[in-house]
PDBQT receptor file of N, H, CA, C and O in Angstrom, charges set to zero:
ATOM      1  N   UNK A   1      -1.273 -25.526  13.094  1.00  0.00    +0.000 N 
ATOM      2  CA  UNK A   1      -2.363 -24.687  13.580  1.00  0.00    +0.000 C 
ATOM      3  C   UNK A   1      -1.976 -23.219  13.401  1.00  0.00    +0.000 C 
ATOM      4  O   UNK A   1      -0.863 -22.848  13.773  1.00  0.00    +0.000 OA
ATOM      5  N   UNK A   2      -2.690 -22.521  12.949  1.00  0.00    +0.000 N 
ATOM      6  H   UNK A   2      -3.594 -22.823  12.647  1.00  0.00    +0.000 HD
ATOM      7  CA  UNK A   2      -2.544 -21.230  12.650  1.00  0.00    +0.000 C 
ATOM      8  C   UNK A   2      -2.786 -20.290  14.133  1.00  0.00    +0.000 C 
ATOM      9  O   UNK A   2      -3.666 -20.543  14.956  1.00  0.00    +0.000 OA
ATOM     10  N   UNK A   3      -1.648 -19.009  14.256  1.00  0.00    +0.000 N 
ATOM     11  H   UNK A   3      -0.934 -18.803  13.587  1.00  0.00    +0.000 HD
ATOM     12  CA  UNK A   3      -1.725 -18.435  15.001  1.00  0.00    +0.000 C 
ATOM     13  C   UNK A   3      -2.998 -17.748  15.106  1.00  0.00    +0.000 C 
ATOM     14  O   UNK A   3      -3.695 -17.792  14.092  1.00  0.00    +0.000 OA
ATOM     15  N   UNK A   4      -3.669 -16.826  16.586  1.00  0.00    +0.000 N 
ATOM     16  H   UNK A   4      -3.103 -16.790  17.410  1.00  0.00    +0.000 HD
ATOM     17  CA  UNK A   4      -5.145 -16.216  16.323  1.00  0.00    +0.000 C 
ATOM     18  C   UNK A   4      -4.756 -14.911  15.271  1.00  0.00    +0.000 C 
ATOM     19  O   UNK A   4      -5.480 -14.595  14.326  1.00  0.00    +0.000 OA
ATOM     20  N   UNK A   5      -3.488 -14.227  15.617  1.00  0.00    +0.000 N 
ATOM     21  H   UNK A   5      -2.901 -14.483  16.384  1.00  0.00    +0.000 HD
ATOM     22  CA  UNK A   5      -3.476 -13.218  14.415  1.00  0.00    +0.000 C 
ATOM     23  C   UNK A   5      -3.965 -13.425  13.298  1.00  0.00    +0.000 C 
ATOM     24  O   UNK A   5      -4.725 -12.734  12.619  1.00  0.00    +0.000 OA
ATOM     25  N   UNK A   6      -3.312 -14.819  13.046  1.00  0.00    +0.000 N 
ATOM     26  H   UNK A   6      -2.695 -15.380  13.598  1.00  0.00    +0.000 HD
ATOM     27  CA  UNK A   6      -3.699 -14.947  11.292  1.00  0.00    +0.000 C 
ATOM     28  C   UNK A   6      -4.686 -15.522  11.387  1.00  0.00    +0.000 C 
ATOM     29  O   UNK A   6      -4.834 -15.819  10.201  1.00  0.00    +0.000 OA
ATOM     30  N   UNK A   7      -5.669 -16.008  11.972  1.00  0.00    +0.000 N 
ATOM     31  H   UNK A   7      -5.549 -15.767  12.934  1.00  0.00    +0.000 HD
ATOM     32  CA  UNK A   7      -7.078 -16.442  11.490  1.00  0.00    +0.000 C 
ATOM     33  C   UNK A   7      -7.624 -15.581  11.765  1.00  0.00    +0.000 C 
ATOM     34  O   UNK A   7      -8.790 -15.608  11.371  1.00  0.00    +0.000 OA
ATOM     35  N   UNK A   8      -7.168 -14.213  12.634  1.00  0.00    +0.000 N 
ATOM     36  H   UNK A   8      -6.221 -14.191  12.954  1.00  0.00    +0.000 HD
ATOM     37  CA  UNK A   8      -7.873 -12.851  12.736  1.00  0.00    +0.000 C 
ATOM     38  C   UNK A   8      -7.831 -12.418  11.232  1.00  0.00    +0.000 C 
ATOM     39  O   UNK A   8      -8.863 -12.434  10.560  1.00  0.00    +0.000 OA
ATOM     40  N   UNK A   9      -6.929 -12.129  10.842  1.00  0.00    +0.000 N 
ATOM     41  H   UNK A   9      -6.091 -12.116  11.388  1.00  0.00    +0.000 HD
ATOM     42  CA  UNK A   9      -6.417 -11.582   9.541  1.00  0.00    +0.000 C 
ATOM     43  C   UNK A   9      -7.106 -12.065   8.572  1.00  0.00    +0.000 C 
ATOM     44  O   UNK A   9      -7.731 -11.309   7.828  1.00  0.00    +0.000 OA
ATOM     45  N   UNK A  10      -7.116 -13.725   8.373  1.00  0.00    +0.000 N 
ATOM     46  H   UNK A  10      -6.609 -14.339   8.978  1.00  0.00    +0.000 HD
ATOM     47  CA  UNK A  10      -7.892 -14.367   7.557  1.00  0.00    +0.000 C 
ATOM     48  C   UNK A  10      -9.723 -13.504   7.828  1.00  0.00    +0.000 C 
ATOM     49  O   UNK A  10     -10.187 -13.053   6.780  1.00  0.00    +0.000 OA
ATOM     50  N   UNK A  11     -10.358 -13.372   8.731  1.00  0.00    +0.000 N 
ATOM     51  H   UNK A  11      -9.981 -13.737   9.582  1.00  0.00    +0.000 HD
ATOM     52  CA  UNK A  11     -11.700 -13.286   9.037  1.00  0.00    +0.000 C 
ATOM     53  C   UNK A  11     -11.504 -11.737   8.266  1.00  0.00    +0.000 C 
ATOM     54  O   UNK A  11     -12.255 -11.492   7.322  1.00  0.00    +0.000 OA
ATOM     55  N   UNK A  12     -10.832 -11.056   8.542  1.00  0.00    +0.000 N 
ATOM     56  H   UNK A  12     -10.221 -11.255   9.309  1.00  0.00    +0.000 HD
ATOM     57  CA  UNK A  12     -10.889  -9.160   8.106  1.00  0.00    +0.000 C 
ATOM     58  C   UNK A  12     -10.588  -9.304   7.041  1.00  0.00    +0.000 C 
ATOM     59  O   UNK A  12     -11.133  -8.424   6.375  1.00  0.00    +0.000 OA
ATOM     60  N   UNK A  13      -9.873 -10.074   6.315  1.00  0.00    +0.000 N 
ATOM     61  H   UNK A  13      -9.430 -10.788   6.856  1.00  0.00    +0.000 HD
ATOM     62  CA  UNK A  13      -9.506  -9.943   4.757  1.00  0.00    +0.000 C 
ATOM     63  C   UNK A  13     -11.078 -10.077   3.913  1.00  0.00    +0.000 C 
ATOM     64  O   UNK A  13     -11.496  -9.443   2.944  1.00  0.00    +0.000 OA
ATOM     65  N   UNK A  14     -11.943 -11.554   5.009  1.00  0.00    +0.000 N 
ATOM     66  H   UNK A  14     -11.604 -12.069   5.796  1.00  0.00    +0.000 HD
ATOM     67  CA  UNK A  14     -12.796 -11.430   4.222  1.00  0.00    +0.000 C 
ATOM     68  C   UNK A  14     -13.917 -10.671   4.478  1.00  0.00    +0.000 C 
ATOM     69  O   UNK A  14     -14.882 -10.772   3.720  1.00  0.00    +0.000 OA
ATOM     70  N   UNK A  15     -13.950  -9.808   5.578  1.00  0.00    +0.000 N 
ATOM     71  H   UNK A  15     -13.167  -9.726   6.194  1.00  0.00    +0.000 HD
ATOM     72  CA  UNK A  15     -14.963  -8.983   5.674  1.00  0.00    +0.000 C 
ATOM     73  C   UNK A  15     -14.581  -7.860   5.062  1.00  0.00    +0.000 C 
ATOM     74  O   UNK A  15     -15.412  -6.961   4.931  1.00  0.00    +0.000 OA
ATOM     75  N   UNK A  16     -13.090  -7.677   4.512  1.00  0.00    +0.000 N 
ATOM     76  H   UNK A  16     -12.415  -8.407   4.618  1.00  0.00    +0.000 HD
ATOM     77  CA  UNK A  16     -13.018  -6.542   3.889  1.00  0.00    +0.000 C 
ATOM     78  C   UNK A  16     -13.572  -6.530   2.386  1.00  0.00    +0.000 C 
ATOM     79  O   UNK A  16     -14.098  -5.629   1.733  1.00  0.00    +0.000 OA
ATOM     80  N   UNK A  17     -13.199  -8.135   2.011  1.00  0.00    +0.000 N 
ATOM     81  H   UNK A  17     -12.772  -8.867   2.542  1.00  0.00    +0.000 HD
ATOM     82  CA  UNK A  17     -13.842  -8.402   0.629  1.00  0.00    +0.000 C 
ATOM     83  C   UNK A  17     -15.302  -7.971   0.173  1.00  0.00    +0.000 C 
ATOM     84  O   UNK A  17     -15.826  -7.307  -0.722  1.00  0.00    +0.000 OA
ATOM     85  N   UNK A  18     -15.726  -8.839   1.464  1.00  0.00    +0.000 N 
ATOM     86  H   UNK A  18     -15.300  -9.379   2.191  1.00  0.00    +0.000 HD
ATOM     87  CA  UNK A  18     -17.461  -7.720   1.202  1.00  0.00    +0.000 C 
ATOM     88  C   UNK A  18     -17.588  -6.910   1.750  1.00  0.00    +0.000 C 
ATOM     89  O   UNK A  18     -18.730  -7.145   2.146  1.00  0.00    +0.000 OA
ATOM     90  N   UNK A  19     -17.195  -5.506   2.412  1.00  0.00    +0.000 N 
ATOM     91  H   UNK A  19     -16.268  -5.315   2.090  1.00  0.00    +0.000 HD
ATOM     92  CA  UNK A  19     -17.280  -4.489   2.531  1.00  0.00    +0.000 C 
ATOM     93  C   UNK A  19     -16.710  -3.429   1.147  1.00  0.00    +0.000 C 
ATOM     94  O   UNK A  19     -17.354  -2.488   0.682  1.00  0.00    +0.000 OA
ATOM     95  N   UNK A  20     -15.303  -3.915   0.673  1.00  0.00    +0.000 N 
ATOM     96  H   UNK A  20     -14.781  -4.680   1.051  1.00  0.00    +0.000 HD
ATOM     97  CA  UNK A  20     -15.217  -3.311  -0.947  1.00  0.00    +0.000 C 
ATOM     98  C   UNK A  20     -16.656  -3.388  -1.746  1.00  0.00    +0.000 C 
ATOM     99  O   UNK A  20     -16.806  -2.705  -2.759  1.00  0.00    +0.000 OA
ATOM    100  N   UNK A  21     -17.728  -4.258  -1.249  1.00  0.00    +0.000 N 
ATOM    101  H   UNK A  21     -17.605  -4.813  -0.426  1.00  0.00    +0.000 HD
ATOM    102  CA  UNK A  21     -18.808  -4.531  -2.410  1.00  0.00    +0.000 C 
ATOM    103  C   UNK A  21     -20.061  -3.351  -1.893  1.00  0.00    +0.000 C 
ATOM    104  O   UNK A  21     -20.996  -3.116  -2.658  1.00  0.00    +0.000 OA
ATOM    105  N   UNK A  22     -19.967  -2.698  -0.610  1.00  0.00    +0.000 N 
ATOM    106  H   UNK A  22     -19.207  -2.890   0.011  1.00  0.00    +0.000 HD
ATOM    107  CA  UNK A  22     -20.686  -2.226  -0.079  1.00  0.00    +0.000 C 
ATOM    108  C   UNK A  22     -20.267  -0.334  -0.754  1.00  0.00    +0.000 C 
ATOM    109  O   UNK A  22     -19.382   0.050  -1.518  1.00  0.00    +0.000 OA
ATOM    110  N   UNK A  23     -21.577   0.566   0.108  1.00  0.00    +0.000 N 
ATOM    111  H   UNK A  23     -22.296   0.254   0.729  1.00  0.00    +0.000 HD
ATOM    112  CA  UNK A  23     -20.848   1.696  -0.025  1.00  0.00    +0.000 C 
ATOM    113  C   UNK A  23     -20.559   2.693   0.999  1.00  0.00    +0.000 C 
ATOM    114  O   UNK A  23     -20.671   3.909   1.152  1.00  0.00    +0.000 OA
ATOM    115  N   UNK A  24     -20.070   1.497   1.745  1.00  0.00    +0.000 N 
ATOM    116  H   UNK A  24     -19.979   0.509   1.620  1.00  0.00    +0.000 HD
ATOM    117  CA  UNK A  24     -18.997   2.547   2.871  1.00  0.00    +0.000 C 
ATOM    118  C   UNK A  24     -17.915   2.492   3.094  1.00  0.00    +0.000 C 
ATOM    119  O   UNK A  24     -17.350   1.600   3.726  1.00  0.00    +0.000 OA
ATOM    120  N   UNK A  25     -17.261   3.798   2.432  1.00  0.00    +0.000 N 
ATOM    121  H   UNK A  25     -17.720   4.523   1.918  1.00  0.00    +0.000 HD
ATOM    122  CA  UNK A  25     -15.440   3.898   2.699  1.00  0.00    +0.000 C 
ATOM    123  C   UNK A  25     -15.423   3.488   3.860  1.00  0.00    +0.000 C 
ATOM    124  O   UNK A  25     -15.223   2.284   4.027  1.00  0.00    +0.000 OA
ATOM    125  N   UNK A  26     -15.588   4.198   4.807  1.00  0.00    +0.000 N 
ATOM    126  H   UNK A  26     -15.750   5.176   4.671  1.00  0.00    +0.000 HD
ATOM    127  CA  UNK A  26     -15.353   4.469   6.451  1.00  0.00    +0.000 C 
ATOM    128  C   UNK A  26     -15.310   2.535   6.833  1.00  0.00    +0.000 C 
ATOM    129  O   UNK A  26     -14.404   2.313   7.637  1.00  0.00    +0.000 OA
ATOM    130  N   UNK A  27     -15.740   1.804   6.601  1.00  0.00    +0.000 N 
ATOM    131  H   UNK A  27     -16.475   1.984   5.948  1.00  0.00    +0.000 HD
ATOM    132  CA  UNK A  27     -16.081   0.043   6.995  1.00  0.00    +0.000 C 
ATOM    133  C   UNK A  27     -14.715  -0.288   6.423  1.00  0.00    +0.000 C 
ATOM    134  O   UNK A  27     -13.699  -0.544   7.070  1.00  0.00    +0.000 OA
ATOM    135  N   UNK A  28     -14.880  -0.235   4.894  1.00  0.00    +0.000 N 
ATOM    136  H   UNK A  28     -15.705  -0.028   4.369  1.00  0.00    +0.000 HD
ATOM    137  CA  UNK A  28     -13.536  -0.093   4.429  1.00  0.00    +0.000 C 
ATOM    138  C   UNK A  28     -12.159   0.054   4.960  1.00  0.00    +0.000 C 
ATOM    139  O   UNK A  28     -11.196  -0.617   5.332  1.00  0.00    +0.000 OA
ATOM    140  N   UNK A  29     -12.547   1.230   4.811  1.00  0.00    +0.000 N 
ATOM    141  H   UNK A  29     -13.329   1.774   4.508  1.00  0.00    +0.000 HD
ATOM    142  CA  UNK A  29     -10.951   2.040   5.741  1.00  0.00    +0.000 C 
ATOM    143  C   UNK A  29     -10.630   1.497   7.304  1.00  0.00    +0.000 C 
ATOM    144  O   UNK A  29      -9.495   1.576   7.775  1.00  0.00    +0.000 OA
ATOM    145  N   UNK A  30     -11.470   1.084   7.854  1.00  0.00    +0.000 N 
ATOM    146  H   UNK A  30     -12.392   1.020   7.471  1.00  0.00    +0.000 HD
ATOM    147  CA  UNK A  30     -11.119   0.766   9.502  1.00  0.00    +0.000 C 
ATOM    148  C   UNK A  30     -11.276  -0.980   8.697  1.00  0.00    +0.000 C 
ATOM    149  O   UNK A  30     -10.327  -1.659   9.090  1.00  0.00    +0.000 OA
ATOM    150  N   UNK A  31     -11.955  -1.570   7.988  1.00  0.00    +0.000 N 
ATOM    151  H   UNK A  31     -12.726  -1.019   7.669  1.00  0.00    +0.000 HD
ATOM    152  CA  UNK A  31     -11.367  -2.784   8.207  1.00  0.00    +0.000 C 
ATOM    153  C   UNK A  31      -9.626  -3.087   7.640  1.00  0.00    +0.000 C 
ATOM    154  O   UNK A  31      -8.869  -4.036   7.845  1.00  0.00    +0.000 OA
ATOM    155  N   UNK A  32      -9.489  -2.024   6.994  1.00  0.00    +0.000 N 
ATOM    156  H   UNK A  32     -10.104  -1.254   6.828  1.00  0.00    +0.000 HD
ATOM    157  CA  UNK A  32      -8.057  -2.120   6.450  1.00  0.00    +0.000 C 
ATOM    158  C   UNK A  32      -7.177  -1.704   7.494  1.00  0.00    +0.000 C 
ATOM    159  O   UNK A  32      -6.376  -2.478   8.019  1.00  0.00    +0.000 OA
ATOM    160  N   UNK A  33      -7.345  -0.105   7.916  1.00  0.00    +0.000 N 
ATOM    161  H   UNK A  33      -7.996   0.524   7.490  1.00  0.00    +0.000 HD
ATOM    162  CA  UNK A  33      -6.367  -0.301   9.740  1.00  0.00    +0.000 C 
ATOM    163  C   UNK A  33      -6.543  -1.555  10.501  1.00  0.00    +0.000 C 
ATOM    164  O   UNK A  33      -5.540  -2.250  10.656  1.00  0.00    +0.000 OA
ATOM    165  N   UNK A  34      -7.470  -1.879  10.912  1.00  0.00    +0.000 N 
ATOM    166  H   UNK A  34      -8.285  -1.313  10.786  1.00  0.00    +0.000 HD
ATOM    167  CA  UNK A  34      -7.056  -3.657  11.055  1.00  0.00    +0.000 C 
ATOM    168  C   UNK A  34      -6.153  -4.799  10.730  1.00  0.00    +0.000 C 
ATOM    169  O   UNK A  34      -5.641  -5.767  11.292  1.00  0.00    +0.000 OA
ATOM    170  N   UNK A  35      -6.206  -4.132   9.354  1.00  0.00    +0.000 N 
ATOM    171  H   UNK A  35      -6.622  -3.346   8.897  1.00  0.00    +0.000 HD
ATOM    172  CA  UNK A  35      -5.019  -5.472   9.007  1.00  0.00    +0.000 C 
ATOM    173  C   UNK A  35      -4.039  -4.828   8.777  1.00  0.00    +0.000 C 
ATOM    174  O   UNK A  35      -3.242  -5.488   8.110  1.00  0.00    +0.000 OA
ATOM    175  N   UNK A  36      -3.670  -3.761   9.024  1.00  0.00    +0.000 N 
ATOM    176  H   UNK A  36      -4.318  -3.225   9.566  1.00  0.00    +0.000 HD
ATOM    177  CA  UNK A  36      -2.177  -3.271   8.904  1.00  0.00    +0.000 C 
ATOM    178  C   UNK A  36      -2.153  -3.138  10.565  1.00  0.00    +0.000 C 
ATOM    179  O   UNK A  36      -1.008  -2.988  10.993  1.00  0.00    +0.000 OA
ATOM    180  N   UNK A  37      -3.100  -3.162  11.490  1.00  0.00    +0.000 N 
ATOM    181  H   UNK A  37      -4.029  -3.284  11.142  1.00  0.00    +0.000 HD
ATOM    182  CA  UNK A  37      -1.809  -3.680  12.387  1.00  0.00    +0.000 C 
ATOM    183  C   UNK A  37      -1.785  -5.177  13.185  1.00  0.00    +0.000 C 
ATOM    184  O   UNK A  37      -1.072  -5.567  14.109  1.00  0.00    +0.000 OA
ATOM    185  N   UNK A  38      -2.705  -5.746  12.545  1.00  0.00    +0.000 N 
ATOM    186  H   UNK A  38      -3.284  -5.429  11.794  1.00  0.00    +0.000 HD
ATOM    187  CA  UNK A  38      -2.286  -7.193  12.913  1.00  0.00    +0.000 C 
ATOM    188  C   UNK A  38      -1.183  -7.596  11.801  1.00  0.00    +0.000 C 
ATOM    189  O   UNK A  38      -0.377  -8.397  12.274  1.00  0.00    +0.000 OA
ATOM    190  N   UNK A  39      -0.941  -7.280  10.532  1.00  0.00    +0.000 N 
ATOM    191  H   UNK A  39      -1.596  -6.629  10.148  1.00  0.00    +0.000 HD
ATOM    192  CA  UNK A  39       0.276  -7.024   9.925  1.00  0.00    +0.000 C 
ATOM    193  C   UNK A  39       1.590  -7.098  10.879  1.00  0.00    +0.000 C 
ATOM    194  O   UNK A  39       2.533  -7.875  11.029  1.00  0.00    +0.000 OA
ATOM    195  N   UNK A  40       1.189  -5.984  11.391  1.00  0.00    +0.000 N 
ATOM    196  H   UNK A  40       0.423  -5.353  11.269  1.00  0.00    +0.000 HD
ATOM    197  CA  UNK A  40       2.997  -5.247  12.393  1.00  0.00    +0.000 C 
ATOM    198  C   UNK A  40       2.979  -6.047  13.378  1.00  0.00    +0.000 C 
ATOM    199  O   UNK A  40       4.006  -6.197  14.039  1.00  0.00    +0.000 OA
ATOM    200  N   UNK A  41       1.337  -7.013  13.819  1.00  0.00    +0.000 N 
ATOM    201  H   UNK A  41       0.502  -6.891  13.283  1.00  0.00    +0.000 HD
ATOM    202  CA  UNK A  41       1.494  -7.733  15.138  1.00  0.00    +0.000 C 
ATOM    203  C   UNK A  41       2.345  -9.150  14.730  1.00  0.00    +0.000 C 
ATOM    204  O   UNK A  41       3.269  -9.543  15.443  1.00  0.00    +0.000 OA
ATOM    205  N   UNK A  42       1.955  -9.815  13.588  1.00  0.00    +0.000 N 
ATOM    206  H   UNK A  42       1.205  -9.496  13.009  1.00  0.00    +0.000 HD
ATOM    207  CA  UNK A  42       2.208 -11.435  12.816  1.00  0.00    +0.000 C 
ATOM    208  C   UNK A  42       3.738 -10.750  12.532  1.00  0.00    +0.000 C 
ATOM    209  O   UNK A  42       4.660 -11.444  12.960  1.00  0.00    +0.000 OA
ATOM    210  N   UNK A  43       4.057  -9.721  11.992  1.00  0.00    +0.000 N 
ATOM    211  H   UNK A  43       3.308  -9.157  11.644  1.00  0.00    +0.000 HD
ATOM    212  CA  UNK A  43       5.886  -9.910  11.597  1.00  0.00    +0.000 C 
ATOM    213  C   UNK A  43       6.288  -8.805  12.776  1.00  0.00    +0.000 C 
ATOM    214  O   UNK A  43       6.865  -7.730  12.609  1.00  0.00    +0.000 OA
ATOM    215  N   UNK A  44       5.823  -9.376  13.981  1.00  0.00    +0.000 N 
ATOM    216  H   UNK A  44       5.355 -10.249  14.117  1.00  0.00    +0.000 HD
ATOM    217  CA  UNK A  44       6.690  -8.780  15.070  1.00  0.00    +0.000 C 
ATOM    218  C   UNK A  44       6.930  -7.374  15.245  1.00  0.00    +0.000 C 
ATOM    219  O   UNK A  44       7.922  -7.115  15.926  1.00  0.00    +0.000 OA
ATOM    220  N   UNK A  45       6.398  -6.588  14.886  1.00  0.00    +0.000 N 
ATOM    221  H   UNK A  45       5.592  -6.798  14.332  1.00  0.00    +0.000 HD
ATOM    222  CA  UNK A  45       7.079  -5.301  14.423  1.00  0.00    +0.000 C 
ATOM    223  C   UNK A  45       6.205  -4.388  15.252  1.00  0.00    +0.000 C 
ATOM    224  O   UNK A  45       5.146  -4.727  15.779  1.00  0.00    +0.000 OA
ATOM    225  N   UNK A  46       6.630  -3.481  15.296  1.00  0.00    +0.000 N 
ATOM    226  H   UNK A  46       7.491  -3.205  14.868  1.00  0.00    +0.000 HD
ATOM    227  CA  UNK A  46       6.042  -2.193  16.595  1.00  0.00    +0.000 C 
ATOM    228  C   UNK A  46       6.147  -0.313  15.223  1.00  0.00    +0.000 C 
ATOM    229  O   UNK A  46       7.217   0.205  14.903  1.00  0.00    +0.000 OA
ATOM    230  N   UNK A  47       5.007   0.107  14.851  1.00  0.00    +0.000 N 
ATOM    231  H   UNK A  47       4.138  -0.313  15.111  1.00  0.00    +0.000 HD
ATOM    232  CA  UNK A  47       4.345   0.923  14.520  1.00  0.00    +0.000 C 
ATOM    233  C   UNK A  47       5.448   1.874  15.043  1.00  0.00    +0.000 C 
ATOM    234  O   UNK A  47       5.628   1.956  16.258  1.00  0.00    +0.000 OA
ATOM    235  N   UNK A  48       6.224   2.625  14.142  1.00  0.00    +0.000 N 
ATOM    236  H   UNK A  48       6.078   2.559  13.155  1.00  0.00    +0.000 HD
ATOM    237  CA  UNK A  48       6.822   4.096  14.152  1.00  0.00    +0.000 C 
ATOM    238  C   UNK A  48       8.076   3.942  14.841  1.00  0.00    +0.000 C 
ATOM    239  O   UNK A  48       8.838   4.778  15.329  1.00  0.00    +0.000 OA
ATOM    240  N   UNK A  49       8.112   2.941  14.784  1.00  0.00    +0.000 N 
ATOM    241  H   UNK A  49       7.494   2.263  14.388  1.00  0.00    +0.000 HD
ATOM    242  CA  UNK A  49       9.698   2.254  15.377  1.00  0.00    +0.000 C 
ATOM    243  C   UNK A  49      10.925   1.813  14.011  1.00  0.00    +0.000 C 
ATOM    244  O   UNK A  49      10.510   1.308  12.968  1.00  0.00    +0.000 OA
ATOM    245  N   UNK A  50      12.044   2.025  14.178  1.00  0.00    +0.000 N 
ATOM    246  H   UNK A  50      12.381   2.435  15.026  1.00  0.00    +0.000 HD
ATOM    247  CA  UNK A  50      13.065   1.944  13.169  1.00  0.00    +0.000 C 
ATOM    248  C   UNK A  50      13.446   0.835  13.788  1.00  0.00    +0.000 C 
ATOM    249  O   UNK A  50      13.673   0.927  14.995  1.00  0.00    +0.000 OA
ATOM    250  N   UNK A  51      13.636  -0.681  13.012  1.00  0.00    +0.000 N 
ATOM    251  H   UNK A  51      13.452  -0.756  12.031  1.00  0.00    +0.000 HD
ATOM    252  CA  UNK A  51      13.837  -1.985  13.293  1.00  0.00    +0.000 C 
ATOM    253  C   UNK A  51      15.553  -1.997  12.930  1.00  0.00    +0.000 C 
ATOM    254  O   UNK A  51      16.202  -3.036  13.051  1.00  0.00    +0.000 OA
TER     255      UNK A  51
């Protein structure tokens, strides 16, 4: 069973897919901050921190 991160991740990857088809950066761009930090959330990792 997949963690909710990654079926979060899975759902934004594909709303990012059709948002690339659209013409708004801004949808774009915040669906991509999305997945960079459920990114840092799935490999444990904490944003501006030296591991």
């Amino acid at each position: 069973m997949k963690s909710a991160e990654v079926e979060l991740a899975d759902h934004c990857i594909a709303a990012y897919e059709l948002a690339r088809g659209s013409k708004s950066p801004m949808v774009q761009y915040l669906i991509s901050m999305a997945l960079i930090e459920l990114g840092y959330q799935i490999a444990g990792l904490e944003p501006g921190k030296i591991q």
